[in-house]
C-alpha positions as CSV (number, residue, x, y, z in Angstrom):
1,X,-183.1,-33.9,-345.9
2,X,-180.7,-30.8,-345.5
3,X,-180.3,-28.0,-347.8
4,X,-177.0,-26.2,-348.1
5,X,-175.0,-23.5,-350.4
6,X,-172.0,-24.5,-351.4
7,X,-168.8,-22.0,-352.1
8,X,-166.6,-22.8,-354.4
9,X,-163.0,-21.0,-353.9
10,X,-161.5,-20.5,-357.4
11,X,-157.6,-19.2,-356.8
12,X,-156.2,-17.2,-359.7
13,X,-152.6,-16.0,-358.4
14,X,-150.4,-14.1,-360.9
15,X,-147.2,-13.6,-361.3
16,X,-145.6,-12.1,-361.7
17,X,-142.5,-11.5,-364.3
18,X,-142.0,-11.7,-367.3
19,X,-143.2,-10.1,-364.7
20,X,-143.5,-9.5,-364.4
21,X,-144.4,-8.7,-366.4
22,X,-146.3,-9.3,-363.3
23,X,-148.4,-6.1,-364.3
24,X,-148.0,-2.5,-363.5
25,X,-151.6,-1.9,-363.8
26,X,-154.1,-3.3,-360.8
27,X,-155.0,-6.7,-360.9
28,X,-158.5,-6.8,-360.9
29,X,-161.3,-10.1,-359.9
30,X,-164.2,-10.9,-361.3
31,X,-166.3,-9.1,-358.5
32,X,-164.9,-5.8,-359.0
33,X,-162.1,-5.4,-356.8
34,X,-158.9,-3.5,-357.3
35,X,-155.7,-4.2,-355.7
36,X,-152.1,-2.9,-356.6
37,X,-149.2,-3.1,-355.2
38,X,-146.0,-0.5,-355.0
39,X,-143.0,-1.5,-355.5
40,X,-143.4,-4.8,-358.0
41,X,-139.7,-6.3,-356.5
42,X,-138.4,-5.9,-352.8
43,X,-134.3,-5.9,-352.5
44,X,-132.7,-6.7,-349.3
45,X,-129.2,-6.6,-348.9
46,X,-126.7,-5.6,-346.3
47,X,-127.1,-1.9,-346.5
48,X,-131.0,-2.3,-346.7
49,X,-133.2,-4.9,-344.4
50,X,-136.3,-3.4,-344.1
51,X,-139.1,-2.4,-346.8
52,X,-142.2,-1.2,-347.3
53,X,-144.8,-2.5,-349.6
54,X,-147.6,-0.2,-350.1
55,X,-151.0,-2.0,-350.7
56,X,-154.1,-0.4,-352.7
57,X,-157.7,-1.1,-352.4
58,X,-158.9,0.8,-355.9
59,X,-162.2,-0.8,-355.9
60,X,-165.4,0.8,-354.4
61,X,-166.1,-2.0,-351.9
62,X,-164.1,-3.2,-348.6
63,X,-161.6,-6.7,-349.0
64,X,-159.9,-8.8,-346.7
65,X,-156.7,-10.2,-347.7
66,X,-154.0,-13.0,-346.6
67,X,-150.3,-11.6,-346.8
68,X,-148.1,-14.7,-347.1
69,X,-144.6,-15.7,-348.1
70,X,-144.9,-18.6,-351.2
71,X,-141.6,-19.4,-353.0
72,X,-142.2,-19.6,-356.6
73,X,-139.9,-20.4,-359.2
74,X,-139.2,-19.5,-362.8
75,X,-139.8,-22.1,-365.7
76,X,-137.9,-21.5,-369.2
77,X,-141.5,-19.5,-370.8
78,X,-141.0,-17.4,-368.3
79,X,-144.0,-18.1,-366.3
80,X,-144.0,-18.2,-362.5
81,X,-145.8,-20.9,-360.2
82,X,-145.0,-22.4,-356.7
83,X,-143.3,-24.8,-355.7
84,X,-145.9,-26.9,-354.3
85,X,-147.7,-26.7,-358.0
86,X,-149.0,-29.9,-359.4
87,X,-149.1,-27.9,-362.6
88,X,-145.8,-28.9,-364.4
89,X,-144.8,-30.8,-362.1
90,X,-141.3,-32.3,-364.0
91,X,-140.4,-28.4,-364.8
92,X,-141.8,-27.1,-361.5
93,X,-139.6,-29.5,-359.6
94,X,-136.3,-29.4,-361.8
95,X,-136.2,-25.3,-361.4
96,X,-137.1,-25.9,-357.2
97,X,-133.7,-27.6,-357.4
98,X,-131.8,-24.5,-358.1
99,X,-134.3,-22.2,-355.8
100,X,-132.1,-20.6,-352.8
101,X,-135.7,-19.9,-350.2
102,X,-135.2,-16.8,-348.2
103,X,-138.5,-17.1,-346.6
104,X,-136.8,-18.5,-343.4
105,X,-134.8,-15.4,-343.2
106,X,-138.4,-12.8,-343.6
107,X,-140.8,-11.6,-341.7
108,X,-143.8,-9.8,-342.8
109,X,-146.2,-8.0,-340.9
110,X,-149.4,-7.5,-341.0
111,X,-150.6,-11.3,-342.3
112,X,-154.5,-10.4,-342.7
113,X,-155.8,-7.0,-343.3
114,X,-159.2,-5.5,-344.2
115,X,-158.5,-2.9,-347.0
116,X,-160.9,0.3,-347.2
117,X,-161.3,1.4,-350.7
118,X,-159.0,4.2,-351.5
119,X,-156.8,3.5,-348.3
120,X,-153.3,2.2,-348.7
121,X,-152.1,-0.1,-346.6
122,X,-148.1,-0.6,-345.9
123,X,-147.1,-4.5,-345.3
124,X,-143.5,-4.6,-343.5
125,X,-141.0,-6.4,-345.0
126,X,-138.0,-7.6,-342.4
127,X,-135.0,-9.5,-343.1
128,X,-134.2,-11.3,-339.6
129,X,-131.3,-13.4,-340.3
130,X,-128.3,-12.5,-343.5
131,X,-127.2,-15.5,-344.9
132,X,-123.0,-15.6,-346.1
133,X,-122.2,-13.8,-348.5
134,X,-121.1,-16.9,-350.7
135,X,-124.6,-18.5,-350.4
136,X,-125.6,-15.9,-353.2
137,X,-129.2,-14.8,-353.8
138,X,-132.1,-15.7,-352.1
139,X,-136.0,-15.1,-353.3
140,X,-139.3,-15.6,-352.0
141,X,-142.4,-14.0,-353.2
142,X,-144.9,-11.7,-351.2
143,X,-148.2,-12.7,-352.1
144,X,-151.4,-11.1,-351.3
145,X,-154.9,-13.0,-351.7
146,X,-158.4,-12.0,-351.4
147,X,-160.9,-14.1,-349.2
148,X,-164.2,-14.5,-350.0
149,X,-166.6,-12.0,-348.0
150,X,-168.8,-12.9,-345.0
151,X,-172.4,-12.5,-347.1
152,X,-170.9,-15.1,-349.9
153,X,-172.9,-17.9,-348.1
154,X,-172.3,-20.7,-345.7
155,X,-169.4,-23.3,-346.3
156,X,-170.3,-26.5,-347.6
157,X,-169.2,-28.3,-344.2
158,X,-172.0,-26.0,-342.6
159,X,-174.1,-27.0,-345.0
160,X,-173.6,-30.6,-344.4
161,X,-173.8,-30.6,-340.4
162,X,-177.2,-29.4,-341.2
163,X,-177.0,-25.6,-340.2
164,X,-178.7,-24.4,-343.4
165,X,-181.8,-24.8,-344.9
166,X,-182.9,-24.0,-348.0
167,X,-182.5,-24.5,-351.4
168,X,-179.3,-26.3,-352.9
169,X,-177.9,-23.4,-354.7
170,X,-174.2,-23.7,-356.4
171,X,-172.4,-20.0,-356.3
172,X,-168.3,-19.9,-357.7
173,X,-166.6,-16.9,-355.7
174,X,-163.5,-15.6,-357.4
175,X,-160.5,-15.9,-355.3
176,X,-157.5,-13.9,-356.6
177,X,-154.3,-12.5,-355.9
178,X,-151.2,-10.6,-356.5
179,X,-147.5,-11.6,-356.0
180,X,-143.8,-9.5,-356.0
181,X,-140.3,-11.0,-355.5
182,X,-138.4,-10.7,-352.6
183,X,-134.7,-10.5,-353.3
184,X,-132.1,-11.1,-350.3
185,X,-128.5,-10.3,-351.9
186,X,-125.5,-10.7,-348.9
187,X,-122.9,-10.2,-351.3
188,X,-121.7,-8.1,-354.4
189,X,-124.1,-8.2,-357.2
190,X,-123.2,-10.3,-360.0
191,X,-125.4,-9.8,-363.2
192,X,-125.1,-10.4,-367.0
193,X,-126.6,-11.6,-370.3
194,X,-126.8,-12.3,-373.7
195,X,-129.3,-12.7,-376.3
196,X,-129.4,-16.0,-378.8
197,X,-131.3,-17.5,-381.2
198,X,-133.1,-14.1,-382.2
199,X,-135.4,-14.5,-385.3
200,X,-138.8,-12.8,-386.5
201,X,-141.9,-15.3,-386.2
202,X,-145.8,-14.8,-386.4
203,X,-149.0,-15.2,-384.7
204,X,-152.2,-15.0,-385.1
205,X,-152.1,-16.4,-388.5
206,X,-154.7,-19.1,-389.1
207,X,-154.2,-22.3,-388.1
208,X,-152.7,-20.8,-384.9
209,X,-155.3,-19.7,-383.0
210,X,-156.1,-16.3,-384.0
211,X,-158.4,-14.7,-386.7
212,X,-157.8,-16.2,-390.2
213,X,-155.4,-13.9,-392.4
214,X,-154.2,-11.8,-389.1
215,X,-150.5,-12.5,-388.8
216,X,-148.5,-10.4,-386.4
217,X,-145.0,-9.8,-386.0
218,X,-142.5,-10.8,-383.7
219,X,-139.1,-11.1,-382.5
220,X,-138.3,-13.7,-380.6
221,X,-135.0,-15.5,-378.8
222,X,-133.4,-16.9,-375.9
223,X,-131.8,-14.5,-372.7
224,X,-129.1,-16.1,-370.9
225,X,-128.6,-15.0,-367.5
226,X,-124.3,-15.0,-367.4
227,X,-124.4,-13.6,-363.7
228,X,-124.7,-15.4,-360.7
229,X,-127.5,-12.8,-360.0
230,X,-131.2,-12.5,-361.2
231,X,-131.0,-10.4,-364.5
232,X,-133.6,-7.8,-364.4
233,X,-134.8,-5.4,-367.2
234,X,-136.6,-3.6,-370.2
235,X,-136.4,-4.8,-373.6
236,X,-136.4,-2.6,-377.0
237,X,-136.6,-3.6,-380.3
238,X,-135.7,-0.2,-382.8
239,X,-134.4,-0.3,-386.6
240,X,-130.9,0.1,-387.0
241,X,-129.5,3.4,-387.8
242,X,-133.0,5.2,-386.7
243,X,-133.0,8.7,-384.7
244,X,-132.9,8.0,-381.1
245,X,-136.0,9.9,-381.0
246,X,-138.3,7.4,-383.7
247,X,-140.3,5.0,-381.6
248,X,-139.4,1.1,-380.9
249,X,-140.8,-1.2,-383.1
250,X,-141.3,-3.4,-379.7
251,X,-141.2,-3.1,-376.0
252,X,-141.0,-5.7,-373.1
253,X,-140.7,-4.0,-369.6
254,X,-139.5,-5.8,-365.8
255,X,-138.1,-9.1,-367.9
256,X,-136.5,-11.1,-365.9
257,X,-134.3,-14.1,-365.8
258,X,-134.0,-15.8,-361.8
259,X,-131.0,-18.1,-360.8
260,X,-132.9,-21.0,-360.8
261,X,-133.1,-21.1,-364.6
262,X,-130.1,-20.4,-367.2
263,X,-132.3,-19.1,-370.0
264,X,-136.0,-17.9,-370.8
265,X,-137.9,-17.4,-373.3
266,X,-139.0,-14.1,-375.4
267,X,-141.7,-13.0,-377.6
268,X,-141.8,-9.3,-378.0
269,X,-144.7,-8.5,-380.4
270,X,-143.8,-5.8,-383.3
271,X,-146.1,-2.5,-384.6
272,X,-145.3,-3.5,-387.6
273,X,-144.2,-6.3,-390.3
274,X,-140.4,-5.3,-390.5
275,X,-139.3,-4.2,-394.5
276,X,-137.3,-6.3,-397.1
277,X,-133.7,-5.8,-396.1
278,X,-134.4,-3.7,-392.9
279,X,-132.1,-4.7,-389.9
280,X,-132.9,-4.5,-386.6
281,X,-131.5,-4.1,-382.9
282,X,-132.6,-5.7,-379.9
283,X,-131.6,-4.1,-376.6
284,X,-131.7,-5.6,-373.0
285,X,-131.3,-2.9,-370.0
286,X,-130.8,-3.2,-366.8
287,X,-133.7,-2.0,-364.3
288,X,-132.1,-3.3,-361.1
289,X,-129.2,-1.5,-359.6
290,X,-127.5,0.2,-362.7
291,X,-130.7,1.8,-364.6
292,X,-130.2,2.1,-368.2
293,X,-127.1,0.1,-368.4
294,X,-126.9,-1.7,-371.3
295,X,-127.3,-5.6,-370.2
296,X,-126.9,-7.0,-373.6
297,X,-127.4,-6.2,-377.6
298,X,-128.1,-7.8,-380.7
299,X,-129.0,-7.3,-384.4
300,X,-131.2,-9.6,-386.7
């Protein structure tokens, strides 16, 4: 009779956006380790067709790590998964249609790397080929994922050739990783939106999850991307008429809205239950290639 160890690989890839909201603080794994990654979107365009992404080991232990190009899409929530996802599949699938790849067009360089804590590590980012102008923008995503380490324990196909012996022992190693957008943009950049449907909701009330008698507030609604380009910025939620210098009631930072999709959703929770008769503003800016420009307002 043989006796083997079995690793499981568990894959926990994030995403980015609201984006990304995919995260400006390290993604961390369930074994300790600490990766982040500077800048959290790559654009490429005419006047630009190289990058550098800077890659940072903040853990105390060494990792090794695949560097891959995945195209991922956008679904309405927001959320980001790949293409190939049987997650969704109907959703995944309708917002592939309306995905422009540019990971043809890319090269990235190096594609496995041992990271040193404390020791960045720059990944290349090439664009080899421009597409027209007219074919308008192009996105794959950069994605970085941890492989298990050496001592984790023989594979389960060693295992059943016989090479082990032993006790049959189960151990689940965390496999996680981190992803940005890569843009590709031939031609003149063509962004704009609007916000609808904007109304004040609640969570954590009972009944929806969260601790009985906790209820939340938040304002939520619908952002239309009217560009032909990816809308991409911060979200702030203030009471009308308030000194510019008072603090927002909400914040939503690196929202954005892809070409595959028309619309997304958006739940920005509040500090506070807004007052009887008090009005507010919501406020979309950009955070692409006209900072602070106001993308598009409006009042509830």
């Amino acid at each position: 009779m043989w006796w083997g160890r079995v690793l499981a690989a568990v894959a926990a890839l994030g995403a980015l956006a609201a984006a990304p909201a995919f995260a400006q603080e390290p993604a961390a794994s369930a074994t300790g380790t600490y990766l982040n990654l500077t800048p959290k979107r790559v654009i490429l365009d005419r006047g630009r067709r190289n990058n550098a992404v800077f890659l940072v080991n903040q853990g105390d232990q060494p990792v090794t790590v695949d560097i891959a190009l995945v195209d991922r899409v956008m679904l309405p929530d927001g959320q980001i998964s790949a293409v190939d996802s049987s997650e969704r599949q109907a959703e995944v699938q309708a917002a592939a249609a309306g995905l422009k790849s540019a990971r043809a067009m890319l090269q990235v360089s190096p594609r496995r790397v041992v990271l040193q804590p404390g020791r960045p590590q720059t990944v290349r980012v090439r664009l080899s080929s421009m597409p027209e102008a007219a074919a308008g923008e192009h996105r794959s995503h950069l994605t970085i994922t941890t492989l298990p380490p050496p001592e984790a324990g023989p594979t389960a196909e060693a295992a059943a050739g016989g090479d082990v012996t032993g006790e049959l022992r189960f151990q689940i190693t965390a496999v996680y990783g981190l992803s940005i957008p890569v843009i590709v943009r031939p031609g003149e950049l063509d962004v704009g939106a609007r916000i609808e449907n904007l109304r004040i909701e609640h969570a954590g009330a009972a009944g929806d999850g969260g601790p009985s008698g906790r209820r939340i507030a938040l304002v939520a609604f619908d952002v239309v991307r009217t560009g032909a380009s990816s809308a991409y910025g911060n979200f702030e939620v203030r009471v009308a008429g308030a000194p510019k210098s008072a603090e927002p009631l909400g914040l939503a930072r690196g929202v954005g809205v892809y070409p595959e999709i028309a619309r997304r959703s958006v739940r920005i929770p509040l500090t506070r239950e807004p007052a009887p008769g008090e009005r507010l503003e919501v406020t979309f800016t950009d955070d692409d290639a006209s900072p602070g420009k106001v993308l598009a307002q409006a009042a509830l």
